[in-house]
SEKOLLO-843437 format. One line per 8 residues: their letters; for each residue x, z, y of N, C-alpha, C. Coordinates in Angstrom, 3 decimals, always signed. Layout:
N
a> X Z Y X Z Y X Z Y  ... $
//
This chain:
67
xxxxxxxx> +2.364 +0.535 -16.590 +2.557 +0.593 -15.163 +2.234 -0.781 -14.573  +1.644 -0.957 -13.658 +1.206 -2.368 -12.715 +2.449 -2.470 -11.732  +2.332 -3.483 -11.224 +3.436 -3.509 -10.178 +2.875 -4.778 -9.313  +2.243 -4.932 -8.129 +1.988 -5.793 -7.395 +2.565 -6.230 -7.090  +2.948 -7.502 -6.312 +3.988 -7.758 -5.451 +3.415 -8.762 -4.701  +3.589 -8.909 -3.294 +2.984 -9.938 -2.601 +3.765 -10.152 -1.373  +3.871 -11.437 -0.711 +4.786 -11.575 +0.315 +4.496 -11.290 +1.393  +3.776 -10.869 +2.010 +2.578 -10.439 +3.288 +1.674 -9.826 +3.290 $
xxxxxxxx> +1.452 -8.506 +3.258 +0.418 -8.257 +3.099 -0.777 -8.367 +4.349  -2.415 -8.450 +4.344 -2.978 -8.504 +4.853 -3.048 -7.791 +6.207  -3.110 -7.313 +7.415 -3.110 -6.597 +8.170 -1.852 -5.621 +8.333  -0.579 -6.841 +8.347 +0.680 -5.873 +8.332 +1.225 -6.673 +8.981  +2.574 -6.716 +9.467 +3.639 -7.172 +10.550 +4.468 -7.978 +9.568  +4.236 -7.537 +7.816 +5.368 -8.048 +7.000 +6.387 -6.402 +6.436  +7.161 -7.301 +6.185 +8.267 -6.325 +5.508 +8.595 -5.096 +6.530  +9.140 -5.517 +7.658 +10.335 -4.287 +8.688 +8.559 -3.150 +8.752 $
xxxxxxxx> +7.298 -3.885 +8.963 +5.921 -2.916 +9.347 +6.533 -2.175 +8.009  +6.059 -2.423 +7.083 +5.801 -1.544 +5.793 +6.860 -0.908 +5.370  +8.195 -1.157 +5.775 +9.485 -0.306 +5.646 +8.961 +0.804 +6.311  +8.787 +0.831 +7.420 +8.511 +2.107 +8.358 +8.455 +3.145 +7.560  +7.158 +2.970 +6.869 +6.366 +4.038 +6.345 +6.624 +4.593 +4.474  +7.470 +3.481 +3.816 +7.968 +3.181 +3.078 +7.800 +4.347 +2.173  +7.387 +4.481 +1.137 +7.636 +6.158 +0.308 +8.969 +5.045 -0.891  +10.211 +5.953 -1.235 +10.788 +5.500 -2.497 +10.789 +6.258 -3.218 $
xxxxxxxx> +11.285 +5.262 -4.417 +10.834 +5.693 -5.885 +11.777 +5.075 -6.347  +12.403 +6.102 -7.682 +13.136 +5.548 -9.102 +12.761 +4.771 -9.858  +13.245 +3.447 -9.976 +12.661 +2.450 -10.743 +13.491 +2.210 -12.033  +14.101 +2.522 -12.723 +14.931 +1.918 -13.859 +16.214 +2.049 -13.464  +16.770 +3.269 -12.594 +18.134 +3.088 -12.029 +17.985 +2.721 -10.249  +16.971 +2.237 -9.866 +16.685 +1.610 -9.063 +16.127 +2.352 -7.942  +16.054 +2.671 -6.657 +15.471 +3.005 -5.680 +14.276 +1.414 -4.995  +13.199 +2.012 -5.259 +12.097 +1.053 -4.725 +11.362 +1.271 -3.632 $
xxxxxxxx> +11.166 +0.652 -2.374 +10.457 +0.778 -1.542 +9.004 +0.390 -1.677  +7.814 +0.978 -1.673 +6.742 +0.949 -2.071 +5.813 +1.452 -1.172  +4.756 +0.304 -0.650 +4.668 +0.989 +0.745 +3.506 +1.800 +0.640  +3.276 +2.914 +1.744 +2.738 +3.987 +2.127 +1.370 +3.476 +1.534  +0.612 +4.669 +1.334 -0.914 +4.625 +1.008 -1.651 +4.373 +2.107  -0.935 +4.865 +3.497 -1.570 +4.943 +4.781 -1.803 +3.053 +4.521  -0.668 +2.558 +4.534 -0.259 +1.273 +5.009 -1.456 +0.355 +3.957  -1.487 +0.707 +2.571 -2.244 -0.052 +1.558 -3.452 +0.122 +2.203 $
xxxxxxxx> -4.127 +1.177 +2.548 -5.713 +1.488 +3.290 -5.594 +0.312 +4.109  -4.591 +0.342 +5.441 -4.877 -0.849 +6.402 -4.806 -2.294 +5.634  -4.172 -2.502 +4.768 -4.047 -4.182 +4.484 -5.589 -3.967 +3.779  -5.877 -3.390 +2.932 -7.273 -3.756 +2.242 -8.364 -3.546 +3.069  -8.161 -3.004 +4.134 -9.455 -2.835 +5.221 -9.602 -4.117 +5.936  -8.066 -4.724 +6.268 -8.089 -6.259 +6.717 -8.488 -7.411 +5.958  -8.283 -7.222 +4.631 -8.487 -8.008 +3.837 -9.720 -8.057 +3.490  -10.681 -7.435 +3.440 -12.302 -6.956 +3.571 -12.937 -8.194 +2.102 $
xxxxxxxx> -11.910 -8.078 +1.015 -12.606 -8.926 +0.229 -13.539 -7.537 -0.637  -14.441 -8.384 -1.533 -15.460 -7.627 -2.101 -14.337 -6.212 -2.968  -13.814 -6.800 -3.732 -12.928 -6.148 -4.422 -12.089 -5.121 -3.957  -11.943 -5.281 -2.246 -10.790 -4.422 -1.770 -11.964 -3.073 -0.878  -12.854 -3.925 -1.124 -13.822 -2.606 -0.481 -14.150 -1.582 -1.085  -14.812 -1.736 -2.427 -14.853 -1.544 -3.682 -14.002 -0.417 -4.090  -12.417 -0.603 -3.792 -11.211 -0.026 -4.050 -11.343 +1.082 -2.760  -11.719 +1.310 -1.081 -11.221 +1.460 -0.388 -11.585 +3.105 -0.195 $
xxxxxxxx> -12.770 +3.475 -0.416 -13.053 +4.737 -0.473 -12.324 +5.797 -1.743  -11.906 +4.983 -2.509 -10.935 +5.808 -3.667 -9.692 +6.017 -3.093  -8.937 +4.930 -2.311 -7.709 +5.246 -1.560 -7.715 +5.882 -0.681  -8.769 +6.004 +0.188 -9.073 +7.177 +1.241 -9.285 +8.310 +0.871  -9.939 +8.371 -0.174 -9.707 +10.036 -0.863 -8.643 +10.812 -1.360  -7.833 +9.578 -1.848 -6.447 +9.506 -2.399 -5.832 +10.492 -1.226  -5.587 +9.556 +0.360 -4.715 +9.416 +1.243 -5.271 +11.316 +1.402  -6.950 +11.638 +1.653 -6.566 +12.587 +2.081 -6.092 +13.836 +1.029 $
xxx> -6.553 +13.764 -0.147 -6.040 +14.780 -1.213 -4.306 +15.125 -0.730  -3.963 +13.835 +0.039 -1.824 +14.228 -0.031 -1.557 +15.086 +1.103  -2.600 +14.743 +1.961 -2.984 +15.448 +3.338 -3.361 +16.913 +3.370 $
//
């Protein structure tokens, strides 16, 4: 399992933005806030590095398969 973690993400307000939309999850006993796929699309669209572009049409397919 990966687990990112970053203090800001790119094209977000911060923490209270990405709570909003927040999906949780069982972590080891644990309830984890992990933010929305909607929300990951916008930070990597802001972030427009080679790598996140790369990534961005797989998460959009992602987002709509849940849709």
């Amino acid at each position: 399992m990966e687990l990112d973690i970053t203090r800001r993400l790119s094209g977000t307000d911060g923490y209270e933005d990405l709570q909003r939309g927040a999906e949780y999850q069982a972590l080891q006993g644990l309830q984890i806030a992990i933010a929305s796929l909607a929300d990951i699309i916008r930070s990597e669209t802001a972030a427009r590095g080679a790598k996140d572009l790369a990534t961005l049409l797989q998460l959009r397919a992602a987002l709509e398969r849940r849709q």
